[in-house]
NULOBA-857440 format. One record per residue (C-alpha): x, y, z; residue number from 1. Coordinates in Angstrom, 3 decimals. Layout:
<zadrens>
+----------+----------+----------+--------+
:        u :        v :        w : lodren :
+----------+----------+----------+--------+
:        X :        Y :        Z :    NUM :
...
+----------+----------+----------+--------+
</zadrens>
This chain:
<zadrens>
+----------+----------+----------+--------+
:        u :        v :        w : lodren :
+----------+----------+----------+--------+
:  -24.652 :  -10.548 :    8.610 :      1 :
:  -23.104 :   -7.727 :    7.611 :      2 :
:  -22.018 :   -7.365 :    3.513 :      3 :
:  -18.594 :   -7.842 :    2.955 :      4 :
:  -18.854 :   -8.211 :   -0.551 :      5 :
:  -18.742 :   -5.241 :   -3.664 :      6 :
:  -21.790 :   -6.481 :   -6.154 :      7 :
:  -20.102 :   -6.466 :   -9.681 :      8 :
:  -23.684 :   -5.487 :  -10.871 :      9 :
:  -26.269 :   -2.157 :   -9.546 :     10 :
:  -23.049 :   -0.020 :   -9.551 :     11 :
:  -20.853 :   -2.134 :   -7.267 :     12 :
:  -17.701 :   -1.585 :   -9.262 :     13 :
:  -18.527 :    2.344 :   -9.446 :     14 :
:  -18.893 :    2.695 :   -6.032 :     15 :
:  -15.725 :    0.559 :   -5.570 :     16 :
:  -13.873 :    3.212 :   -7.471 :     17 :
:  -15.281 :    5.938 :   -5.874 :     18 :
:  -14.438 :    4.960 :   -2.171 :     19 :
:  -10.700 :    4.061 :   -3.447 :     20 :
:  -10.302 :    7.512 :   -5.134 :     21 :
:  -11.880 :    9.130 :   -1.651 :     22 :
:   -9.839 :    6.530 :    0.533 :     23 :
:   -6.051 :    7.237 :   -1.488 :     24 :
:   -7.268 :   10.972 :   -2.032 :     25 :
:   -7.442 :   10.943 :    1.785 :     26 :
:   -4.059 :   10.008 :    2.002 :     27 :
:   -2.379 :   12.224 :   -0.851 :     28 :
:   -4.007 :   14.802 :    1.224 :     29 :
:   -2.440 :   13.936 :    4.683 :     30 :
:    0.581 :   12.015 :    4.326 :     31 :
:    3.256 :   14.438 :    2.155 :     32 :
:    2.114 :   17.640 :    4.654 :     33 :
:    1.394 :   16.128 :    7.957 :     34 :
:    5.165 :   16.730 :    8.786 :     35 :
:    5.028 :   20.227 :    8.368 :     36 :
:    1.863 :   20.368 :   10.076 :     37 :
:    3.464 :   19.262 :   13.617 :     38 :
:    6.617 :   21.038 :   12.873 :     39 :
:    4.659 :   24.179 :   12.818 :     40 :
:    2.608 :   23.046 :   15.912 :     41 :
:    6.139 :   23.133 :   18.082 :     42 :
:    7.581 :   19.526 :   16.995 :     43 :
:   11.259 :   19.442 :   16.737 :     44 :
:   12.321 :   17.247 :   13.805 :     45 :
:   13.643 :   14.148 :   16.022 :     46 :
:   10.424 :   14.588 :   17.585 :     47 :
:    8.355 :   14.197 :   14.419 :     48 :
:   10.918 :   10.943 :   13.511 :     49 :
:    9.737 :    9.421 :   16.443 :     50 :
:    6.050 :    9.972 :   16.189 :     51 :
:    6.085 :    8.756 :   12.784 :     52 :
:    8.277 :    5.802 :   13.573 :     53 :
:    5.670 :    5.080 :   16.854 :     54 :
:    2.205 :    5.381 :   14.594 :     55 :
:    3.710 :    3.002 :   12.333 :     56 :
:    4.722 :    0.183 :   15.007 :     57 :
:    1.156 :    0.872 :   15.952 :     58 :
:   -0.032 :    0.251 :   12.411 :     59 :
:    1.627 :   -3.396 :   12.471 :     60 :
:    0.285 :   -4.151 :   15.725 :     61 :
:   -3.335 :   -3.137 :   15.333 :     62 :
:   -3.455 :   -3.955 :   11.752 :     63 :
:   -4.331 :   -7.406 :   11.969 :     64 :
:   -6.312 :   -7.982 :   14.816 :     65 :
:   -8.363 :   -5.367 :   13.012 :     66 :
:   -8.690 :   -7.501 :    9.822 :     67 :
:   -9.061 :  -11.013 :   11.989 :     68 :
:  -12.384 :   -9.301 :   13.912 :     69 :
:  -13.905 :   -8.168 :   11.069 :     70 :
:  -13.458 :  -11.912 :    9.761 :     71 :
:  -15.137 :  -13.013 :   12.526 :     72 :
:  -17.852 :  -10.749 :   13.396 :     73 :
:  -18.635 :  -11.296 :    8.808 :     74 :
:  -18.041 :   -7.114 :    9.433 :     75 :
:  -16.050 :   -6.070 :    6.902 :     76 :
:  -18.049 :   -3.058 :    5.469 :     77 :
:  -18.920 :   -1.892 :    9.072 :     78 :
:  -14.999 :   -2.160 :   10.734 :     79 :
:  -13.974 :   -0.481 :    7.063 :     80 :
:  -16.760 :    2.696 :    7.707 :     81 :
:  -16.196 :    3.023 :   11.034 :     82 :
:  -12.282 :    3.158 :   10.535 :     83 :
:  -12.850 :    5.746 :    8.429 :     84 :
:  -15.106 :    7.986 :    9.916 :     85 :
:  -13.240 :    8.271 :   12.773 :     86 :
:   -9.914 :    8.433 :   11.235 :     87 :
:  -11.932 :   11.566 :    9.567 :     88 :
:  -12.939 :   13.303 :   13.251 :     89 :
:   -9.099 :   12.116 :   14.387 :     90 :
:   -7.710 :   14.033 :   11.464 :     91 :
:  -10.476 :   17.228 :   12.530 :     92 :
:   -9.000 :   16.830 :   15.869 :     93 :
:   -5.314 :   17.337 :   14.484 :     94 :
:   -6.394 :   20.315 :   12.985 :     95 :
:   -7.814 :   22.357 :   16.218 :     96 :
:   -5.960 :   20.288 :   18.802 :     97 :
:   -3.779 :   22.088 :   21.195 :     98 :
:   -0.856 :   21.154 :   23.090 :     99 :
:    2.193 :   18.407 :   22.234 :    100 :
:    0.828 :   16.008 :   24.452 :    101 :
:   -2.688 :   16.133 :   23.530 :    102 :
:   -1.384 :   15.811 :   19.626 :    103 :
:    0.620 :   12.976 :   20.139 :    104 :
:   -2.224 :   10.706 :   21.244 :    105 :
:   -4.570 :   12.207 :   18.450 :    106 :
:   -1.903 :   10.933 :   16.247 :    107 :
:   -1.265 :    7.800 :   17.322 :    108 :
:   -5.023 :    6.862 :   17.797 :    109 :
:   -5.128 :    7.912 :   14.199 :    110 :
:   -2.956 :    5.695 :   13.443 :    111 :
:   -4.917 :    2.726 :   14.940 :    112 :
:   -8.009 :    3.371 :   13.625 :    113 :
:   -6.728 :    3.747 :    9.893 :    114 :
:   -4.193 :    0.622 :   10.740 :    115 :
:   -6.199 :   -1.457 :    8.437 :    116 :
:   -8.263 :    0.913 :    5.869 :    117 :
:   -6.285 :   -0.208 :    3.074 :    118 :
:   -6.670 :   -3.925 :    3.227 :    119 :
:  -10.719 :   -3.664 :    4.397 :    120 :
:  -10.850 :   -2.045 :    1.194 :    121 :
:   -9.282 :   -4.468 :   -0.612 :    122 :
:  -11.134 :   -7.511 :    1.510 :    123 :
:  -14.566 :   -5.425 :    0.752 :    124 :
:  -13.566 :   -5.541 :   -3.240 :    125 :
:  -12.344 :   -9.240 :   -3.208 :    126 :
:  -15.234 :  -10.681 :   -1.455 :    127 :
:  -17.553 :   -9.470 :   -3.588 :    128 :
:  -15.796 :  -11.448 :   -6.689 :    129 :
:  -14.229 :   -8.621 :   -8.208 :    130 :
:  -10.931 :   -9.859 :   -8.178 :    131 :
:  -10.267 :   -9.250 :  -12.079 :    132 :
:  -11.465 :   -5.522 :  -11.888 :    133 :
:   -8.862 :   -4.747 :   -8.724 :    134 :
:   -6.884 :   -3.538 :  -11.316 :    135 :
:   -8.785 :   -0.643 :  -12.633 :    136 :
:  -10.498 :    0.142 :   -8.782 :    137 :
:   -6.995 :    0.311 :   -7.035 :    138 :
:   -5.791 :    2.203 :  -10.359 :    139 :
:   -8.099 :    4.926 :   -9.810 :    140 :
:   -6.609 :    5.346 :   -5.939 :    141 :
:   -3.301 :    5.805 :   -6.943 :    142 :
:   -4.421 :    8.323 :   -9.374 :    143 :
:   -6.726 :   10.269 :   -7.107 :    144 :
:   -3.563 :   10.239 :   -4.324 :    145 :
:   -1.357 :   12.186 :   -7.398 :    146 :
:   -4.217 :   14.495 :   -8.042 :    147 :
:   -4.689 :   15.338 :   -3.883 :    148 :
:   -1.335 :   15.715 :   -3.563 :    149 :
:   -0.954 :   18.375 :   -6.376 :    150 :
:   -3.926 :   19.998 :   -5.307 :    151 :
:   -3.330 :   20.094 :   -1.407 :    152 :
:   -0.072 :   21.159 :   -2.260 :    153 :
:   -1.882 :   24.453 :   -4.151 :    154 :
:   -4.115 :   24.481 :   -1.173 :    155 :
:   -1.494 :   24.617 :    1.829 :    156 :
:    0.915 :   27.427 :   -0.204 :    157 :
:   -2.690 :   29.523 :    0.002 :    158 :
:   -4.402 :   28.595 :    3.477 :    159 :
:   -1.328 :   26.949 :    5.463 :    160 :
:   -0.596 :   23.585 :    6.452 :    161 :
:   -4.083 :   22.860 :    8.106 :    162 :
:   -5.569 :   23.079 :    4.654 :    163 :
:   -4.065 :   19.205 :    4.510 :    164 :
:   -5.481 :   18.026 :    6.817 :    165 :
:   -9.224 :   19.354 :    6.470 :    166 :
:   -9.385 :   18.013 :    3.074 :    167 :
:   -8.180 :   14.362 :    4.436 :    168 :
:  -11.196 :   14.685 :    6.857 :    169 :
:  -13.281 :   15.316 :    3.949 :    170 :
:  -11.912 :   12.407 :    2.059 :    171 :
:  -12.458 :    9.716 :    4.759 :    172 :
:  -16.013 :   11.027 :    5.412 :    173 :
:  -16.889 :   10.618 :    2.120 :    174 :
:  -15.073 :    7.221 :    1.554 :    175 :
:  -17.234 :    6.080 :    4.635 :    176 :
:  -20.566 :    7.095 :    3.180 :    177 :
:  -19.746 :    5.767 :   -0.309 :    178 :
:  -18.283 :    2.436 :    2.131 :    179 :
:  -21.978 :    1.977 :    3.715 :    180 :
:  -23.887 :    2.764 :    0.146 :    181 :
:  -21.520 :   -0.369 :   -1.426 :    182 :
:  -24.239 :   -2.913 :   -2.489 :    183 :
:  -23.467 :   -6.697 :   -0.211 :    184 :
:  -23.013 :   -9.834 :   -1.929 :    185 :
:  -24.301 :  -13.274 :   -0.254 :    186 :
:  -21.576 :  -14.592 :    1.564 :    187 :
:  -20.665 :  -17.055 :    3.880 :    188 :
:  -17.315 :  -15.916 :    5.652 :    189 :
:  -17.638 :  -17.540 :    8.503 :    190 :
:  -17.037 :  -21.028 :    6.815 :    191 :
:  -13.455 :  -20.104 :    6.377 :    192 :
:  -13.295 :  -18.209 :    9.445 :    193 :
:  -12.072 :  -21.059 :   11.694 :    194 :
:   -8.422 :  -21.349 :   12.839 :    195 :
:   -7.836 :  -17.665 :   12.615 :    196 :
:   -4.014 :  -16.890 :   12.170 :    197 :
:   -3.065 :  -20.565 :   12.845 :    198 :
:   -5.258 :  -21.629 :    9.542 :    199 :
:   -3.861 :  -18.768 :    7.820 :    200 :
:    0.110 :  -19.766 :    8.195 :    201 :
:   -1.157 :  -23.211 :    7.398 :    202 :
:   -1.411 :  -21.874 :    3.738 :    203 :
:    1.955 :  -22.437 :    1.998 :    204 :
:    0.964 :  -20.115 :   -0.753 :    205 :
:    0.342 :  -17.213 :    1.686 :    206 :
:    3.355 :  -17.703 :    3.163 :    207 :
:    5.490 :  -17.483 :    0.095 :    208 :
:    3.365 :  -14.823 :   -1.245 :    209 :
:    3.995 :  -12.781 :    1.574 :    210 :
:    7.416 :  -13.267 :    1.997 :    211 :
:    8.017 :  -12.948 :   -1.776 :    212 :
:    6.292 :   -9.362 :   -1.283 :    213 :
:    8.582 :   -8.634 :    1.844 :    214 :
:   11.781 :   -9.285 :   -0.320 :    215 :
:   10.590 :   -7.445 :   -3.259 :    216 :
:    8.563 :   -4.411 :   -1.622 :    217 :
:   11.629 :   -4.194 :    1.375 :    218 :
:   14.074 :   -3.679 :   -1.354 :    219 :
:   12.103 :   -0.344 :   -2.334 :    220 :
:   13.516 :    1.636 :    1.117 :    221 :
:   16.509 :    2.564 :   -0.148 :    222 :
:   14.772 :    4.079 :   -2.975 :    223 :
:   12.612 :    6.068 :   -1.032 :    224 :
:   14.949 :    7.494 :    1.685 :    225 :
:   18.128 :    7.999 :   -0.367 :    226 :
:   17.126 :    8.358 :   -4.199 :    227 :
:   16.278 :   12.170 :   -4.657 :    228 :
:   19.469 :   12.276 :   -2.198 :    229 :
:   21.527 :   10.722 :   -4.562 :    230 :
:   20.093 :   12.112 :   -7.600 :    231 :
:   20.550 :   15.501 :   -6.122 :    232 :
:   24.146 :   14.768 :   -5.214 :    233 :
:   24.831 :   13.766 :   -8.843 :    234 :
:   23.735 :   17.414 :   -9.915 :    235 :
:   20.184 :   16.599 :  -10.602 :    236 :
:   17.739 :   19.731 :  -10.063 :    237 :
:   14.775 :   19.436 :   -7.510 :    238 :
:   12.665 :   19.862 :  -10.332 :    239 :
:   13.695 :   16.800 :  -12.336 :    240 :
:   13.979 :   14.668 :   -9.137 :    241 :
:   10.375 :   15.340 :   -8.649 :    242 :
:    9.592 :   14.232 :  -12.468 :    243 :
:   11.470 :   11.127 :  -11.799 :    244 :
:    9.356 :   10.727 :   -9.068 :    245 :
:    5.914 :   11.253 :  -10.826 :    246 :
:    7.225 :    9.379 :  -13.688 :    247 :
:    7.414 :    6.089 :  -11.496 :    248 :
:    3.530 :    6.762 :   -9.823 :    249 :
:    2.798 :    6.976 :  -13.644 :    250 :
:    4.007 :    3.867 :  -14.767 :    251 :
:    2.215 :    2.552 :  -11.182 :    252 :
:   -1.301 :    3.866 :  -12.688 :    253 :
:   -0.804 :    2.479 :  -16.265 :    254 :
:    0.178 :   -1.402 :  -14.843 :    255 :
:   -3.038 :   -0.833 :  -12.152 :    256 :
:   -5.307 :    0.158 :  -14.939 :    257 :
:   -4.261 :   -1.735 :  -18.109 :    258 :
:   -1.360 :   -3.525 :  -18.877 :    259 :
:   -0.829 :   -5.600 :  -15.184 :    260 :
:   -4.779 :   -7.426 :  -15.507 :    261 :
:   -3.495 :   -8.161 :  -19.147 :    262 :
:   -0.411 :  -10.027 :  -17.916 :    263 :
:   -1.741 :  -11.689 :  -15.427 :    264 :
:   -4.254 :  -12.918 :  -17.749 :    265 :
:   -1.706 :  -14.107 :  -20.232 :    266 :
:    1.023 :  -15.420 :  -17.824 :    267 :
:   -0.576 :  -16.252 :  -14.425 :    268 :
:    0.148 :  -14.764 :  -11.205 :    269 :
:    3.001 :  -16.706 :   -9.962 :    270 :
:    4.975 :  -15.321 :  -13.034 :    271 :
:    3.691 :  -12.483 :  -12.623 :    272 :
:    5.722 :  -12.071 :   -8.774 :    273 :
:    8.465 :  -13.769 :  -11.343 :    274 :
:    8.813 :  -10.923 :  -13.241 :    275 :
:    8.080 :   -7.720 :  -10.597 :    276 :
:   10.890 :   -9.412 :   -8.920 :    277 :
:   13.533 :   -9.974 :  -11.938 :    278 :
:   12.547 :   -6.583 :  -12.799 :    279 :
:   13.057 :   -5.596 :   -9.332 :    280 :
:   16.834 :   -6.644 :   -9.460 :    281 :
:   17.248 :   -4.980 :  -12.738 :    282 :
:   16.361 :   -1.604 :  -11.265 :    283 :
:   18.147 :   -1.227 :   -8.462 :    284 :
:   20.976 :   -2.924 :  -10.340 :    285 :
:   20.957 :    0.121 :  -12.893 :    286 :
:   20.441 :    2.384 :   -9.957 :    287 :
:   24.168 :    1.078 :   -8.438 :    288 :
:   26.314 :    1.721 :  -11.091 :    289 :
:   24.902 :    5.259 :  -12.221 :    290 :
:   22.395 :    8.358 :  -11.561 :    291 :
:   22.432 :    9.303 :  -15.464 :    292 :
:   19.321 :   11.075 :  -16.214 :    293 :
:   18.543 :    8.324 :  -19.338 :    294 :
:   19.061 :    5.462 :  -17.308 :    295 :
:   17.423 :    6.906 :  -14.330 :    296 :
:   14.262 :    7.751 :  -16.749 :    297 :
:   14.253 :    3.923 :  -18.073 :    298 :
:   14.292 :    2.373 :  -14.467 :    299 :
:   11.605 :    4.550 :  -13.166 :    300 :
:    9.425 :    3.446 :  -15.162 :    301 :
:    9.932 :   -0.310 :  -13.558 :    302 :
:    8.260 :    0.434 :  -10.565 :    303 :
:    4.938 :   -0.266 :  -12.251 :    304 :
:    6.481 :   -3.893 :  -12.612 :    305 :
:    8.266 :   -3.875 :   -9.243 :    306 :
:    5.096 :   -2.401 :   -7.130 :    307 :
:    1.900 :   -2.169 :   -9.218 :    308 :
:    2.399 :   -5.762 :  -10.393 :    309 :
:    3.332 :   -7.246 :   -7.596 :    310 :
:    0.285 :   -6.355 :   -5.706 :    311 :
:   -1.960 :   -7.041 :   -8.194 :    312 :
:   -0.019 :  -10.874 :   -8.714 :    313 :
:   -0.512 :  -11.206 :   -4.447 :    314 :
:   -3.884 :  -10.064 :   -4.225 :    315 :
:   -5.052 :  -12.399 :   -7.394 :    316 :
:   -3.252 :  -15.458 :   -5.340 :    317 :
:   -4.922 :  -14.192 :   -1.955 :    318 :
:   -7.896 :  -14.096 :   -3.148 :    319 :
:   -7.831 :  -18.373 :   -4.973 :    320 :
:   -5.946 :  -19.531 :   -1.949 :    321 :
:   -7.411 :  -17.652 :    1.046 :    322 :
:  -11.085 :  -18.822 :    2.076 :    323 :
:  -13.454 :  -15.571 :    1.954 :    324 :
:  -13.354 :  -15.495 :    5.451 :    325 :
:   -9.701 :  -15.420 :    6.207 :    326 :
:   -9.510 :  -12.572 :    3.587 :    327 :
:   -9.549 :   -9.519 :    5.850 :    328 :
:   -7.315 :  -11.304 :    8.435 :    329 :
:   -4.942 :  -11.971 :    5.000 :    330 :
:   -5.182 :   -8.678 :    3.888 :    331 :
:   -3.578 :   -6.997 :    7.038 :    332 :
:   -1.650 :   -9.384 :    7.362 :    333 :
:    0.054 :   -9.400 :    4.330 :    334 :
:   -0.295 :   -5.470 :    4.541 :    335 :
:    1.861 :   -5.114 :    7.625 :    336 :
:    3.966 :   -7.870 :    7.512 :    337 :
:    4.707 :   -8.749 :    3.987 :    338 :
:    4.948 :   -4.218 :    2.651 :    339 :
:    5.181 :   -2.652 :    6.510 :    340 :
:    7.639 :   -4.367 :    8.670 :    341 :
:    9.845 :   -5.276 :    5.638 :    342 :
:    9.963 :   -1.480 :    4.599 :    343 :
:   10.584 :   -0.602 :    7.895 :    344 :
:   13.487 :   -2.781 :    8.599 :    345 :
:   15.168 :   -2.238 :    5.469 :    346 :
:   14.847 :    1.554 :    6.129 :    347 :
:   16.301 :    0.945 :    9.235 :    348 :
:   19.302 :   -1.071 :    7.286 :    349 :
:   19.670 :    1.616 :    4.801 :    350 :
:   21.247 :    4.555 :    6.254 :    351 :
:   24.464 :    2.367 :    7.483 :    352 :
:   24.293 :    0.693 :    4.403 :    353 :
:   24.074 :    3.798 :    2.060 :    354 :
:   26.137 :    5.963 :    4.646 :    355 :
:   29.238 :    3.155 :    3.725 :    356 :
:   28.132 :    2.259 :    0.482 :    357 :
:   27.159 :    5.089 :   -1.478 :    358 :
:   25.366 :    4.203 :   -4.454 :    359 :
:   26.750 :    0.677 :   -4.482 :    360 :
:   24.244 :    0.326 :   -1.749 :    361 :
:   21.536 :   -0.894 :   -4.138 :    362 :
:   23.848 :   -3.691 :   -5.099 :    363 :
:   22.248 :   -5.029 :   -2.161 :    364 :
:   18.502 :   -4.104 :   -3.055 :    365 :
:   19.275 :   -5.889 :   -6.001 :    366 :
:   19.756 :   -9.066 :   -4.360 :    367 :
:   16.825 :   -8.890 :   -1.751 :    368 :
:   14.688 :   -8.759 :   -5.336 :    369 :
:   16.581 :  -11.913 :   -6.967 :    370 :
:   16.021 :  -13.663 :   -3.892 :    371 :
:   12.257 :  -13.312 :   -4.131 :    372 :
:   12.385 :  -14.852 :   -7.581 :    373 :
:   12.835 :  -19.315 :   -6.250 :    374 :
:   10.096 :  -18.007 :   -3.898 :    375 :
:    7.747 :  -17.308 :   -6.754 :    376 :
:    8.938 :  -20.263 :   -8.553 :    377 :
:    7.718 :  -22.298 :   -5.985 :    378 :
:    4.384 :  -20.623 :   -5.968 :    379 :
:    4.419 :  -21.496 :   -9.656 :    380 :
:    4.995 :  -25.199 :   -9.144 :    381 :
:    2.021 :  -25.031 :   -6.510 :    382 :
:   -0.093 :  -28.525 :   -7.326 :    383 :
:   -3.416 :  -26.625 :   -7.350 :    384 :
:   -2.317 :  -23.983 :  -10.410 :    385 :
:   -3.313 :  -24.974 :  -13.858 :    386 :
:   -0.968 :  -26.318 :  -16.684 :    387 :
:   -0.230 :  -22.633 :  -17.819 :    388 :
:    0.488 :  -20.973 :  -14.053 :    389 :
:   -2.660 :  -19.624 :  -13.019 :    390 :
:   -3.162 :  -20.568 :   -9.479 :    391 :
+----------+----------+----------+--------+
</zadrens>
């Protein structure tokens, strides 16, 4: 059997942060510049639109089969390592690949094998029991992605675009080494293995979970296709826009690493999703009626509430409600269906919305958040939780 699990003791939880800081630094590294890096390969902008768009239908399709295999094979440590080392040579092979054809398969193999890095990662952590110390482990990915970006960002103004996507390679090879140095836990995933996606729909609290996550994370496209837009529009400078920006990942970091374990301690996960969803309406509420700097500065800071908590309320539920060897096959599922699809369809609702709307758009953002909130009340009335919520 392969380990799937990160051992809380002999530097398991180290080693967990260290291959989320390589695995998000990875990603700070590639995602913000790999734009510019076909554009200056010969990629018209429509071009680049529809490469993007086409490696992220082939994230949702390869996503969870990815996740389901490892289930069954008890291979989550091995499908996580190999996903990243070759989403490492894919990324070397961006950099010295020639031709628009040749790059366009580079890129969307790329995005198959790193389909599911995210949730292995997050299957490896869980498995191993380490459920209360997400928190702090995914808290130090988001800050090593704000740190890459800065950093690549130096990097690419000195040695070009390129300079991007070396340092992703380097990222990914060292998240796979740190992946197969992760100490295994004893485990026994196979005894939850049977029914596949059949046993997993079967789970009421998944389903609400992940639905209650599709309503709530959806209802951030609009944000992050027409805010700096808007902002901008209003007479905001680039400069503030961007502070806005980091301002939010901020807030992200500080409910990852402290305050988001500490509510869900105190008021169970189930009102936990509650309250990333109320505050979810609240935000984009504020964000219909006005783009005044204060105002804008206050709601920002909701997104560690709106995203930060809300993963760390689903992932706390996953991992009570999921048998260990459904987890993987949970994790992408969840990952594509229940944060992918739903941001990608709302994007895709957004432009005719905002285009007619205006700012008034987000009226309606506001109400795909409110409408998560009887979905978490359900998971709060779930006959297996405790007397104070905690599932």
């Amino acid at each position: 059997m392969d380990g799937v699990g990160v051992g809380v003791g002999q530097g398991g939880i180290g080693r967990a942060v260290a291959l989320y800081a390589a695995l998000y630094g990875g990603y700070g590294a590639l995602s913000p510049f790999l734009p510019a890096t076909l554009a200056a390969r010969g990629f018209e902008a429509s071009q680049i639109g529809t490469l993007l768009a086409a490696a992220m239908l082939v994230r949702l399709v390869v996503g969870p089969p990815t996740g389901r295999l490892a289930d069954r094979y008890a291979a989550v440590r091995g499908f996580l390592a190999f996903g990243l080392a070759a989403s490492g040579g894919l990324t070397l092979g961006l950099l010295v690949g020639e031709g628009l054809a040749l790059l366009v398969v580079l890129v969307l193999i790329h995005a198959a094998t790193s389909a599911a890095l995210s949730p292995l990662a997050d299957a490896l952590v869980l498995s191993g029991g380490s459920s209360d110390a997400y928190g702090r482990i995914r808290g130090a990915g988001s800050a090593a992605f704000i740190v890459t970006t800065v950093l690549t960002g130096w990097l690419v103004g000195r040695y070009g675009n390129g300079a991007g996507l070396g340092a992703c390679a380097v990222f990914f090879g060292v998240a796979a080494l740190v992946t197969v140095r992760i100490p295994a836990t004893a485990s026994l995933p196979a005894s939850g293995a049977t029914g596949g996606f059949r046993a997993l729909v079967a789970i009421g609290a998944f389903r609400r979970l992940v639905f209650a996550a599709a309503l709530v994370i959806g209802a951030h496209a609009m944000h992050d296709a027409f805010a700096v837009i808007a902002w901008t529009g209003a007479g905001i400078g680039a400069g503030a826009a961007g502070l806005l920006w980091a301002e939010a990942v901020a807030a992200e970091v500080l409910v990852f690493l402290w305050l988001g374990p500490r509510l869900l301690d105190r008021i169970g996960p189930a009102r936990a999703l509650e309250l990333a969803a109320l505050a979810g309406a609240l935000r984009w509420a504020v964000q219909a009626q006005t783009t005044g700097l204060p105002a804008l500065v206050a709601i920002q800071a909701l997104h560690g509430l709106t995203f930060a908590l809300l993963h760390l309320a689903c992932l706390r539920i996953l991992a009570r409600r999921v048998p260990e060897g459904l987890r993987a096959t949970a994790l992408t599922v969840y990952g594509s269906f229940g944060l992918g699809l739903a941001s990608a369809l709302v994007t895709l609702a957004a432009g005719p919305l905002y285009g007619g709307l205006g700012l008034s758009a987000f009226w309606a953002m506001s109400g795909l958040s409110l409408l998560a909130v009887p979905v978490a009340y359900r998971l709060r009335r779930d006959p297996r939780q405790d007397k104070t919520g905690h599932i």
